[in-house]
C-alpha positions in Angstrom: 45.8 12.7 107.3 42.3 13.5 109.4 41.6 16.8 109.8 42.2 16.4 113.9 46.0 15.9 113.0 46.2 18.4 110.7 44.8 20.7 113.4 47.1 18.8 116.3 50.1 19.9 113.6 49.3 23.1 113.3 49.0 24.2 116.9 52.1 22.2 117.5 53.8 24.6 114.3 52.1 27.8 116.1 53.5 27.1 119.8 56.8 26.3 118.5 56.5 29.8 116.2 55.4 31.4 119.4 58.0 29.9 121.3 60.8 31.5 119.0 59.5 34.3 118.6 59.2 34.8 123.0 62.6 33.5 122.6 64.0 36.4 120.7 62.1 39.2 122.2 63.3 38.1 125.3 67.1 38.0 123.3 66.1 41.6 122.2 65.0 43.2 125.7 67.9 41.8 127.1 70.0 43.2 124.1 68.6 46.5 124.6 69.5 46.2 128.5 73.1 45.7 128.3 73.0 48.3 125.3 71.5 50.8 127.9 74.3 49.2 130.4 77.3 50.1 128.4 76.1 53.3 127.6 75.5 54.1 130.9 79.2 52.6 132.0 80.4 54.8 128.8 78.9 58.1 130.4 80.2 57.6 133.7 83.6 56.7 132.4 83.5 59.9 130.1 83.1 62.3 133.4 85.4 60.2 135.1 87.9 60.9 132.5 87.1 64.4 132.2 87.7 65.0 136.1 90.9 62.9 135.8 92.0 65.9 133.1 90.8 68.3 134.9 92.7 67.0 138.3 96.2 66.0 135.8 95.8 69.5 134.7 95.9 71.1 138.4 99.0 68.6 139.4 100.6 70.1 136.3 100.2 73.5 137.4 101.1 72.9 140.6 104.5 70.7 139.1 105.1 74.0 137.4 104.8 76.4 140.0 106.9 74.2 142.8 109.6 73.9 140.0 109.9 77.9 139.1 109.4 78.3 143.2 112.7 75.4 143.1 114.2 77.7 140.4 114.3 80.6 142.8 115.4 79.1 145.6 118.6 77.6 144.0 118.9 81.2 142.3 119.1 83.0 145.6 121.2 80.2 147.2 123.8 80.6 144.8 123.6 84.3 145.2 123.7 83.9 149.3 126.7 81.5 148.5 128.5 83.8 146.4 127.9 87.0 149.1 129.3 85.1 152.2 132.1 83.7 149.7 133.0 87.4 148.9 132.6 88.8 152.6 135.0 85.7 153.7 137.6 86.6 150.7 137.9 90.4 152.2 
């Protein structure tokens, strides 16, 4: 083998090395991009989930308070009911 294709064979071994190696840095950036993706995706779905809580929450107390307001209402019905039943009986 002359020394010119010794040469020819190592610059055609370097490119392809340099090839590969551009090849997975470009692998790694994009890596790194979706990693920064998904965390960001995670974040937002983190405070979207704590509002949803927070909002659940409020329709709970709310659920609450209409059903004790129900409560009271059929209480003093009942009460209403049983006055005008006893006014009628006299």
């Amino acid at each position: 083998m002359s020394a010119e294709t010794t040469v020819k064979a190592a610059l055609e071994s370097l490119n392809k090395a340099l090839n590969q190696l551009d090849n997975e840095v470009d692998r790694q950036v994009e890596a790194s991009r979706s990693s920064s993706e998904a965390a960001a995706e995670l974040g937002r779905m983190v405070e979207d989930r704590s509002r949803i809580a927070q909002e659940l929450d409020q329709a709970q107390d709310r659920a609450n308070r209409l059903e004790e307001a129900n409560r009271e209402v059929s209480r003093r019905l009942v009460t209403a009911m049983e006055t005008i039943r006893a006014v009628l009986d006299r």
